[in-house]
N, C-alpha and C positions, 0 to 999 in steps of 0.2 A: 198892433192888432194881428191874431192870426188867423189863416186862413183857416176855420174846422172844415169846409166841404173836399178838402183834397186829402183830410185822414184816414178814409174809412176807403181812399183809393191803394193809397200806399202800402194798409196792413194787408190789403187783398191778395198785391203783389206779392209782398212776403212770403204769404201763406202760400200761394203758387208754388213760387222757387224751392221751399221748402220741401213741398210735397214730390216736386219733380226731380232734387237729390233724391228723396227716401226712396224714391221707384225704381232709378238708377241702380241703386246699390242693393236692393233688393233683388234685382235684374241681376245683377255683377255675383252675388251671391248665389242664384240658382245656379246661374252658367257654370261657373266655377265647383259645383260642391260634389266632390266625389264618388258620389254614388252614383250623380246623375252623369258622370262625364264615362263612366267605363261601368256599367251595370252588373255585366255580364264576362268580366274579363278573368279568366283563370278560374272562374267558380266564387271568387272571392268578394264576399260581400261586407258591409259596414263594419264588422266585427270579426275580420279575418277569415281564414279557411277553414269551412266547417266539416273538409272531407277525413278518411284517414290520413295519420301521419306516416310519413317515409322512416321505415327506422333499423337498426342492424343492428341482428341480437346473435346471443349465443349460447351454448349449453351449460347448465351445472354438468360437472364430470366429477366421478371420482376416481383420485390418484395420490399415491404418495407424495406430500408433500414436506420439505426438509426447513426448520423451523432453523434460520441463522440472526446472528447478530451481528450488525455491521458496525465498522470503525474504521479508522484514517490509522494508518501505519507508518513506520520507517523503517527501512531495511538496515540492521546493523550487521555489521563482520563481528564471528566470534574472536577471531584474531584482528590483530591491526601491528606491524612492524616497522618502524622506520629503519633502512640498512645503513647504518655508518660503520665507514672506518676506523679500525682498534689501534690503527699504530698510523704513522707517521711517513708522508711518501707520496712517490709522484703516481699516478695513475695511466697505469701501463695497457691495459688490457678492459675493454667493457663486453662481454658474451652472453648477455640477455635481449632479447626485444619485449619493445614495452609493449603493454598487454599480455605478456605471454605468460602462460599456465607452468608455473614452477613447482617443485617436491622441495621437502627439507634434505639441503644437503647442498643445492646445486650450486655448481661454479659462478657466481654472478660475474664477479672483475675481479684484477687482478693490480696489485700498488707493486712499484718496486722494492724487487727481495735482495739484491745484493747487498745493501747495508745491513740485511738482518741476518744474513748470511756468513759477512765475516763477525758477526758478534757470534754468533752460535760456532764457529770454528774458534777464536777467541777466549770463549768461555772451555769452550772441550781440551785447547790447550792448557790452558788453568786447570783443569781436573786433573788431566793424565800427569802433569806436573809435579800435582800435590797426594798422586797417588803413588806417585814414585818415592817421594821424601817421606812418607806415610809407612809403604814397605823396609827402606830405609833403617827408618827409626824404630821399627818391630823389631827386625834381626839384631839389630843394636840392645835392644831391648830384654832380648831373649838369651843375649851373650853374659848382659849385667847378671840377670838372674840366675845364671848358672854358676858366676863369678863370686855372689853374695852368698850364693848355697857354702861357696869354700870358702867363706872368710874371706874372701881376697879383696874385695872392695869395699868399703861404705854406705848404710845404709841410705845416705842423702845422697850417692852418685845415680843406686837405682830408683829413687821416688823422682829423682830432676828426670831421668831418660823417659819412666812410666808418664810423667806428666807430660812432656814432649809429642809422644805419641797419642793419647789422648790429643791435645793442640790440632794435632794432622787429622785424626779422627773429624775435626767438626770443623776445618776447614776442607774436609771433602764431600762433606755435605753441604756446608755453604758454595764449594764448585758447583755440586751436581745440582743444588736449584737456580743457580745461572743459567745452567746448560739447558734445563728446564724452561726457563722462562726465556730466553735465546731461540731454542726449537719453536716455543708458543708464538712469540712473537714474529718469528717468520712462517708459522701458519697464519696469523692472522693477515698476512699479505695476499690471502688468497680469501674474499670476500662469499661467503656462501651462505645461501637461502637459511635464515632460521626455522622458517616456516613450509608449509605447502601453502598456496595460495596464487592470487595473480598480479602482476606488476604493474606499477601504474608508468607515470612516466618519467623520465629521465632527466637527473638533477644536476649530473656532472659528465663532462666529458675526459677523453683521454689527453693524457695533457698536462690536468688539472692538478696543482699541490693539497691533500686530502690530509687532517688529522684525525685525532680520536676525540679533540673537543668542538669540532665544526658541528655547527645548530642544521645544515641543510643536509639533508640525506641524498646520498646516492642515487634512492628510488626507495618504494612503498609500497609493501606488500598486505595486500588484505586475504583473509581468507573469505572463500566464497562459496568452496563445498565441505561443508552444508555453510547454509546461510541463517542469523533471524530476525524476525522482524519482533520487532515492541508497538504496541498499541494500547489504548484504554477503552474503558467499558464503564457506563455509568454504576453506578453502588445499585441498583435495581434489577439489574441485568447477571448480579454477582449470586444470587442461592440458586440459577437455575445451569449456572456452570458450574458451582461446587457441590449440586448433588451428582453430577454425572463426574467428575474428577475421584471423589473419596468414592466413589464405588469400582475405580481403576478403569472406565470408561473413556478410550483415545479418543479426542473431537476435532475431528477434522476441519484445518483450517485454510480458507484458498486467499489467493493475493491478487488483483486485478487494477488494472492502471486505471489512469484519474477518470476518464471517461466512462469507466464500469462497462464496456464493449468488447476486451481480449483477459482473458482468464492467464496470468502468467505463471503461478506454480500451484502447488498444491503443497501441504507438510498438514502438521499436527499443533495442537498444545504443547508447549512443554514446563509451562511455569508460570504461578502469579507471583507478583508483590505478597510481601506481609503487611502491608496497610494499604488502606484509601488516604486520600488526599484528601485533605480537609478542605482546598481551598477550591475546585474544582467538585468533589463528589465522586471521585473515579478511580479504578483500581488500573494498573499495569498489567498487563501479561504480555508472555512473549510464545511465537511459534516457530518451530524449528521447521525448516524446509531442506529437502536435500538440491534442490537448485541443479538438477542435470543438467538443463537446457543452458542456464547460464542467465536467464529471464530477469532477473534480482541482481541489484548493486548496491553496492552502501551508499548509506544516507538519499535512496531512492525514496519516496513516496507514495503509496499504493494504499488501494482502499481493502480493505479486511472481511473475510465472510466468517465469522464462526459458525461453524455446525451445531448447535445445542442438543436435538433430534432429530429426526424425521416418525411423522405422522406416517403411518400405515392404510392406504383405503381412507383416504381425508373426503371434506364435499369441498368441493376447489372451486371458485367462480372467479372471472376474469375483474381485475383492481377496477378498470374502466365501468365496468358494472355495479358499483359500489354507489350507490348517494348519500348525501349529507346533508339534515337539516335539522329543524327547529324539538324534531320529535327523536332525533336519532338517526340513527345509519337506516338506510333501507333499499329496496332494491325495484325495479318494475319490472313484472311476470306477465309476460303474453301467454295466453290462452289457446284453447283451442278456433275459438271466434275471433281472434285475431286482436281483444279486449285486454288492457294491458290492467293490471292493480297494485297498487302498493303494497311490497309486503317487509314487513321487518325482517333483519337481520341481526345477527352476532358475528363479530370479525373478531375471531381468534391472533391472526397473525397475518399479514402480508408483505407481501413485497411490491417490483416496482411492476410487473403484471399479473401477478394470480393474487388471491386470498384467500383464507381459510377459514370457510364460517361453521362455527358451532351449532349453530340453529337457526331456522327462518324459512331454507328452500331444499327442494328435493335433486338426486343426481337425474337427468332428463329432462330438466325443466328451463325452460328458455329465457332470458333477462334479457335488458335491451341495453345495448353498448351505445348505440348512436341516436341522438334523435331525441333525447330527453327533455331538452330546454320546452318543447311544446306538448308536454304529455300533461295529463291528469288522469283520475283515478276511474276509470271507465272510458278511457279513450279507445278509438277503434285506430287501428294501425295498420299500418301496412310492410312486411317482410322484405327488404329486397337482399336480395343477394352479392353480395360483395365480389364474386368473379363475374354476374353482369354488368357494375358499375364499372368495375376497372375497364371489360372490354372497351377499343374502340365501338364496337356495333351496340355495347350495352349502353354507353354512354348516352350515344343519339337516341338510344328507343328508349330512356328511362323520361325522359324528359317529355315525350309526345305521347307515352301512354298515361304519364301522370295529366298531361292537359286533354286528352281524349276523357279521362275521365271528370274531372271537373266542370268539361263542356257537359258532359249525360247528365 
């Protein structure tokens, strides 16, 4: 059997305990809900700050603005010379230091020359030898002939002496290119600069036994004034360089290390490829620099500015001022009411802080650099100035005159 009079006690209790979470938590919910806990804090209510925004603008200006095209380069030598040894010898003499800025001509080392020296004495004996039996055999010659005039001798005694001296004839020429090549060979014991250029470093020392078929060079000369550098340029990039080229138009090319922070030379254009590359899309050109400073080395790597023009009296607005979205490029114009609006643009050309717009905004008219992320199209704003913020003293007053006012 069950008891029914102890049911209608039980569900009562329930309904208690029930009621007395839900009040709980109710309770826990008011306490907690954010508007009720800080009302009046910073001005800022359920739905953010509804004062002006903080924001930091800056002028359209107009100024000449120079239209480049960038690319990655490498810096080639138009020369490159490995120095070896032409002859055969021990290495007597080394009179360069490495790095050092050498002319064509200069004395670099020197091999030993007295092996090449008694051949070219050697050889000179040979000559003056076979110039003697040469003379010789002329006067002899010249006796027959007078002899044949009077019958007195045989026509075969004077064609044997005539041929004889002929014989001494072209072995005095084969003397005198020994003597030749004897002299050469002991100049070539004196190693000298083919080039102007600068030395790298040092492959051999004194000491050392040197031929003319040793694979290791002495040392290595690049040349380095002038210098050029090779780069590529996509195939789109290419009819706005070959109208300024076919009208004899110099375009000025600069070179700047990987960080794009120190400008290292300046030169020009001096030549494209005759094709693109199919497998990339890009043409070659190369620019000659005259490299005074010495800024450029081979096989360095350096980023590329070409010059294409320069705009005259452009409207120039800072990159950071530039927005990007769903409807296109556009920019926000503060007013005289401090009222910021969307307004379209055309970006002609930019870099990594200006750009050059075609149309959209006037020169004197204010954009907002900073501060963007919380703007909309009628927002009211507020100016601050970029030498109060930096200051220490701007720093502290920026932040209590912005809560002085959100307090009002």
């Amino acid at each position: 059997m069950f008891d029914t009079a102890a049911t209608p006690a039980k569900t009562s209790r329930q309904w208690l305990i029930g009621l007395s979470l839900l009040a709980v938590l109710l309770l826990l919910l008011w306490w907690f809900w954010p508007g009720k806990a800080q009302p009046q804090q910073m001005g800022r209510g359920r739905f953010g700050d509804m004062g002006p925004v903080p924001v930091r603008v800056a002028e359209v200006q107009r100024a000449d603005f120079a239209v480049e095209l960038k690319a990655l380069g490498t810096v080639t030598a138009y020369n490159r010379v490995d120095v070896r040894s032409r002859v055969d010898g021990e290495l007597v003499k080394v009179l360069f230091e490495e790095g050092q800025q050498v002319a064509a001509g200069d004395l670099l080392a020197v091999i030993d020359p007295r092996p090449y020296q008694a051949a070219l004495q050697q050889a000179q004996g040979a000559l003056q030898e076979n110039q003697a039996q040469l003379k010789n055999a002329e006067l002899d010659l010249a006796r027959y002939q007078g002899l044949y005039a009077e019958d007195s001798i045989a026509r075969q005694t004077l064609d044997t002496q005539q041929a004889l001296v002929n014989q001494y004839r072209g072995g005095l020429l084969s003397d005198r290119a020994d003597v030749a090549s004897a002299r050469l060979n002991l100049d070539f014991t004196q190693i000298r600069a083919p080039i102007s250029g600068r030395l790298g470093l040092r492959q051999l020392d004194v000491g050392n036994l040197v031929s003319a078929g040793d694979t290791t060079p002495l040392v290595v000369i690049t040349q380095t004034l002038p210098i050029a550098v090779t780069f590529t340029l996509p195939e789109g990039d290419l009819p706005a360089v070959l109208q300024r080229t076919r009208t004899g138009t110099t375009l000025a090319v600069e070179a700047w290390d990987r960080g794009e922070r120190l400008k290292l030379a300046e030169g020009v254009l001096e030549s494209l490829d005759n094709q693109i590359d199919t497998a990339t899309g890009t043409i070659k050109l190369k620019a000659r620099f005259a490299n005074a400073e010495q800024m450029l080395f081979p096989n360095q790597f350096v980023n590329v500015r070409l010059r294409v023009e320069t705009r005259q009296e452009a409207t120039i607005v800072p990159s950071a001022a530039v927005q990007f979205g769903s409807q296109g490029t556009f920019v926000y114009v503060v007013d005289a009411q401090s009222k910021v609006s969307i307004r379209p643009v055309t970006i002609a050309v930019s870099d990594a802080e200006r750009s050059l717009v075609d149309e959209g905004v006037q020169p004197g008219e204010r954009l907002v650099l900073e501060g963007t992320d919380r703007l909309r199209d009628g927002s009211v704003v507020e100016v601050i100035d970029p030498a109060v913020v930096q200051s220490p003293e701007g720093a502290q007053r920026q932040p209590a005159a912005r809560q002085a006012r959100n307090d009002a």
